[in-house]
C-alpha positions in Angstrom: 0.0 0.0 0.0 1.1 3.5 -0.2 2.3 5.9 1.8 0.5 8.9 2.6 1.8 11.8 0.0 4.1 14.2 1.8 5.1 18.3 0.8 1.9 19.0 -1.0 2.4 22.2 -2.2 1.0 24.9 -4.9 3.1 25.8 -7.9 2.4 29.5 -9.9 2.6 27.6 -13.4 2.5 24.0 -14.9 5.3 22.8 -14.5 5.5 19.8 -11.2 8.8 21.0 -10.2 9.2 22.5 -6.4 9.1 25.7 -7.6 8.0 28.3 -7.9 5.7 28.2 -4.9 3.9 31.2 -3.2 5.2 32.3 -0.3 2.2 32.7 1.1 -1.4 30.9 0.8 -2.6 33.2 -1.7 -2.0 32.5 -5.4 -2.2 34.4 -7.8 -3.7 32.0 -10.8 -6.8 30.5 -11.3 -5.4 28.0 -13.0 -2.6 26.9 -9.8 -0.7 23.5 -10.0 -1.4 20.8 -7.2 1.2 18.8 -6.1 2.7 15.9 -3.6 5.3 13.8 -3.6 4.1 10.0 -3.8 5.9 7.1 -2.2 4.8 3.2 -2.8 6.9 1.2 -0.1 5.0 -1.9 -1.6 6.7 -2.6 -5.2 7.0 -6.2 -4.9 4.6 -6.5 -8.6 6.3 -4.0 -10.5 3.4 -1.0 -9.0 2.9 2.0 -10.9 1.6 4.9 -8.3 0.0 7.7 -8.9 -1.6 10.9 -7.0 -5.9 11.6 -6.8 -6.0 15.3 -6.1 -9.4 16.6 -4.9 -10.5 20.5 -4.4 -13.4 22.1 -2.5 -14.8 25.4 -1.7 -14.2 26.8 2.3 -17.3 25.1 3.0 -16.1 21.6 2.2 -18.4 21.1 -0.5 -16.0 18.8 -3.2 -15.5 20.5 -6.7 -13.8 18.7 -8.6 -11.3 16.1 -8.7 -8.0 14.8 -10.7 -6.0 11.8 -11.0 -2.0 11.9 -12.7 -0.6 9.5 -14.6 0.1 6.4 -13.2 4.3 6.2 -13.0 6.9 5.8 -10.9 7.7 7.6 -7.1 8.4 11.0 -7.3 6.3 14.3 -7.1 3.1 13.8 -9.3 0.9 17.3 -9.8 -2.1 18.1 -11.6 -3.6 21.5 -12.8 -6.8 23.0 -11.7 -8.8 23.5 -15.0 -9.8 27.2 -16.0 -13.2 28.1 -15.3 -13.7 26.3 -11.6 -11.8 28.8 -9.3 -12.8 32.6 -8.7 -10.8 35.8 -7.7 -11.1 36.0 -4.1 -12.7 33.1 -2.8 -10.9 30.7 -0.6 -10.6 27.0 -1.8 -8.9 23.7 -0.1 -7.1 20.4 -1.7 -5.9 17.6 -0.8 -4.5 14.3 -2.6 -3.8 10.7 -1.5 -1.5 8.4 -3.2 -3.1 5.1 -5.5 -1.0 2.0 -6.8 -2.5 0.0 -9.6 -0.7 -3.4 -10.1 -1.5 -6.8 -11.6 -2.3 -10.1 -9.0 0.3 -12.3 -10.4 -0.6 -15.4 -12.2 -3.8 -13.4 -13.0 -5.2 -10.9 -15.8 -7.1 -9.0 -12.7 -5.9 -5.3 -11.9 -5.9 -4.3 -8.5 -5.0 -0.9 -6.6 -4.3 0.1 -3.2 -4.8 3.6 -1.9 -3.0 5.6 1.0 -4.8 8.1 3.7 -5.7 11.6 2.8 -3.4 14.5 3.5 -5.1 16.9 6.0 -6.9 19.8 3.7 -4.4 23.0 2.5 -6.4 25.6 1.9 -5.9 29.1 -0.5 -7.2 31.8 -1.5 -7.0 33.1 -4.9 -6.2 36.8 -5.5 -5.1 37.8 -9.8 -6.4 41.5 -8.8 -3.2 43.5 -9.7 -2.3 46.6 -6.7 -3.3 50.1 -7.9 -0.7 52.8 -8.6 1.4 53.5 -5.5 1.7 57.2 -3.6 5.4 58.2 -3.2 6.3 61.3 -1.2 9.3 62.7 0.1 10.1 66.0 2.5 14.1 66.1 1.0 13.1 65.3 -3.1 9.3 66.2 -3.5 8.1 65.7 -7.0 8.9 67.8 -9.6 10.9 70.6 -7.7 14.3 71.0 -6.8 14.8 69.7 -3.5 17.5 68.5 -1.4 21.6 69.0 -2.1 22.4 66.6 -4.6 24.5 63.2 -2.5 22.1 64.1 0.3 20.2 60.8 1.6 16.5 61.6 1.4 13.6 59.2 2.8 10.8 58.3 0.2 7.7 56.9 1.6 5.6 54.5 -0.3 1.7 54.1 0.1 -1.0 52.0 -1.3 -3.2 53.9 -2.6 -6.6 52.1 -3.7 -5.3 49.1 -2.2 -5.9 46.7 0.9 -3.5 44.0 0.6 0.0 45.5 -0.7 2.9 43.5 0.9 5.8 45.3 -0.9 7.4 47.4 -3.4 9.8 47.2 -6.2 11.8 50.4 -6.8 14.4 51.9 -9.3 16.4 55.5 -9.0 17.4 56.6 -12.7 19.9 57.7 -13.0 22.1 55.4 -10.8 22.1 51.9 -12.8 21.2 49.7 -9.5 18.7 47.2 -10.6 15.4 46.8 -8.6 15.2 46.6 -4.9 12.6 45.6 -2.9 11.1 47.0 0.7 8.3 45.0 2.9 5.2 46.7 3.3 4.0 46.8 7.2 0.6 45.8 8.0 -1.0 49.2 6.7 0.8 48.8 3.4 3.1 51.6 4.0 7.2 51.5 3.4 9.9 53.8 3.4 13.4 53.9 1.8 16.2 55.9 2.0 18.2 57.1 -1.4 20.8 59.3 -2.2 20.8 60.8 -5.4 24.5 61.5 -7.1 23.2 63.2 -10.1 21.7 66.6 -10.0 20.2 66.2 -13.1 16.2 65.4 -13.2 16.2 61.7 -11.1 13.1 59.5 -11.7 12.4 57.1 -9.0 10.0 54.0 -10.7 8.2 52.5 -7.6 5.0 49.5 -8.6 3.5 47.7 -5.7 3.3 43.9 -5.0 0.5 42.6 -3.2 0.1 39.4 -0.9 -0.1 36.7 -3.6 2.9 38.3 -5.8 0.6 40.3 -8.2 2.6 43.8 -9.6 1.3 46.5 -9.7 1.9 49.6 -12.7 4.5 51.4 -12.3 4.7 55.1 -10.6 7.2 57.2 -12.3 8.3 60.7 -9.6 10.7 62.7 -10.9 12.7 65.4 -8.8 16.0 67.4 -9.3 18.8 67.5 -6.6 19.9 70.8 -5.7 23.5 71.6 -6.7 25.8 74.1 -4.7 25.9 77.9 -6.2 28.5 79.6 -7.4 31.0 80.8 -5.4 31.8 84.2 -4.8 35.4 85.7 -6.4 37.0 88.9 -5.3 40.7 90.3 -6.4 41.8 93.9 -5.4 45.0 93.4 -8.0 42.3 91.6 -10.8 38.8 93.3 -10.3 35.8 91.2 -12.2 35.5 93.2 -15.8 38.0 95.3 -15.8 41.2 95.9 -16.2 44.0 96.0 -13.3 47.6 94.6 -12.4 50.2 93.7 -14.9 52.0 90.8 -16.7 53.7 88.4 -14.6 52.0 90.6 -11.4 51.2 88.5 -8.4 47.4 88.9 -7.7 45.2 87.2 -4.7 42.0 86.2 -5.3 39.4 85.3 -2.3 36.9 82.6 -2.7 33.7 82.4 -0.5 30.9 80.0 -0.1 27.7 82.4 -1.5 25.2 80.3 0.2 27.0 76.8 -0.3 26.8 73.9 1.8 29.4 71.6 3.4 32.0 73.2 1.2 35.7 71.7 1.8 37.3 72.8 -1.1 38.1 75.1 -4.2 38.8 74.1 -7.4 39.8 76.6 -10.2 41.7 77.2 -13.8 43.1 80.0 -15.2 41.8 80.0 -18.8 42.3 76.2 -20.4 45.3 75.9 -17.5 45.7 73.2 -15.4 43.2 72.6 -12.4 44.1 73.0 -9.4 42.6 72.7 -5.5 42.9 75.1 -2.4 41.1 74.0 1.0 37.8 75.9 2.0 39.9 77.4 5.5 42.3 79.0 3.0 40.5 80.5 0.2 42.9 83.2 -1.0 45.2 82.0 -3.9 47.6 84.1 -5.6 47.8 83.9 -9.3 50.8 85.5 -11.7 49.1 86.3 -15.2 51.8 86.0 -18.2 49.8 88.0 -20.8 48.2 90.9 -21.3 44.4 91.3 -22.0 41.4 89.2 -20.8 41.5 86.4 -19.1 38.6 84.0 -17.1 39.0 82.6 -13.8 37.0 79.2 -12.9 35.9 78.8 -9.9 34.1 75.9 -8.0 32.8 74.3 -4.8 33.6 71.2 -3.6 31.8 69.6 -0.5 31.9 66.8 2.0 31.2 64.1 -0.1 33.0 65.1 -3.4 30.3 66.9 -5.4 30.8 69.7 -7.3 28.9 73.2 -7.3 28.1 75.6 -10.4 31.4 77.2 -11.7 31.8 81.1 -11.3 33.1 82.2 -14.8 35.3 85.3 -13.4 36.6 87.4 -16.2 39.1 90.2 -16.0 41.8 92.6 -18.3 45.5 92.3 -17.4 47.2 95.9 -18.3 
């Protein structure tokens, strides 16, 4: 006789491997795959075992009922047809295992079958989330928000929907592939991202609810705020105009104007080389070797490397 089938479990499509299996007891088919896997400890007569699957509404009442082929141990599955399961109603299964084998010395077919499993019970859900709400204090949508490398918490919210369990997201640009956040029990989540681009960011959010259903994806798009210009000032060099003289040391002062967290200077004479000075010295000196105009770059750097706007500052050596 045979054993009593053991794992009976739900797969998403038809195949009968172990996977994939919800990780939950809603599905997200009408159509889900049944199966067991069967052992016959009696194969003294060459048996061939197979697996009688039976489902039923919540109520107990039987609905149907489905028998694999016969064949050797090993997981045996069956598919629910289309047309007997309904979104949102709760359903139970079970399946027992059947041997069919010939008496020997005879032409009569016999068959043994196994216990019952106990009932496993699901609930079908293939009603897709609605769009997601996404909101954030540091990045609201379309403005200018936060300074650009600045982490800023984006919360994520249901919307229309009862039974969101989590979110996939994306930040463009930023090239990470798709994350994913658990929902808590009101379907709400929060992440925190730091955007390194202060050009317009898209953040692609789409919820997931309890049985694995996506929802369409929310597109929010912001812009990081990027550090001003600084401010330039030369007594030697005044801005448009003329002053000093070839090869004349001149000191030029650079100051914040509003930026944040700034560390550093960075400037270039004309096409010249590039070259650094720390935000508690700001004053370089700088020795012109030509007469006429010349332009004087000028940028912030801050605590985590990102650059401000550049200060075009022009001025006439005599």
């Amino acid at each position: 006789m045979p054993e009593v089938p053991t794992d009976p479990a739900i797969n998403l499509n038809d195949s009968c491997g172990p996977e994939p299996r919800p990780d939950t007891r809603f599905v997200l088919t009408t159509t889900p795959t049944l199966g067991a896997e069967v052992v016959n400890a009696d194969r003294e007569h060459g048996d061939q075992v197979s697996a009688r699957f039976e489902w039923a509404d919540s109520s107990g009442t039987v609905l149907g009922s489905a028998t694999s082929a016969p064949g050797w141990e090993g997981r045996h599955c069956t598919e629910i047809p289309e047309g007997l399961l309904a979104d949102g109603q709760t359903y139970r299964w079970r399946v027992r295992a059947e041997d069919h084998y010939q008496e020997p010395e005879t032409l009569e077919m016999l068959s043994d079958a196994s216990d019952w499993t106990a009932w496993q019970e699901f609930t079908v859900d293939v009603t897709r989330p609605t769009l997601p709400v996404i909101a954030s204090e540091t990045y609201p949508q379309n403005a200018t928000g936060g300074l650009v490398g600045t982490p800023g918490v984006f919360t994520f919210s249901p919307g229309e929907s009862t039974d969101v369990a989590s979110y996939r997201y994306r930040l463009v640009p930023g090239g990470s592939p798709y994350q994913q956040v658990t929902a808590d029990a009101e379907g709400r989540a929060s992440v925190a991202l730091t955007p390194t681009s202060f050009l317009r960011n898209t953040l692609y959010v789409r919820a997931v609810d309890r049985a694995g259903n996506p929802g369409p994806e929310r597109a929010y798009s912001f812009t990081p705020r990027r550090n001003p210009a600084p401010l330039v000032t030369s007594t030697v060099y005044p801005e448009n105009a003329p002053g000093g003289a070839v090869d004349a040391p001149g000191e030029f002062t650079f100051s914040p104007n509003g930026a944040q967290d700034v560390v550093a200077y960075g400037y270039r004479l004309d096409s010249g080389e590039t070259l650094q000075t720390p935000a508690d010295t700001p004053t370089v000196t700088i020795t012109p070797d030509t007469a006429g105009p010349h332009t004087l770059s000028v940028w912030s750097i801050d605590a985590r490397g990102y650059l401000g706007w550049t200060r075009a500052y022009t001025f006439t050596v005599n």
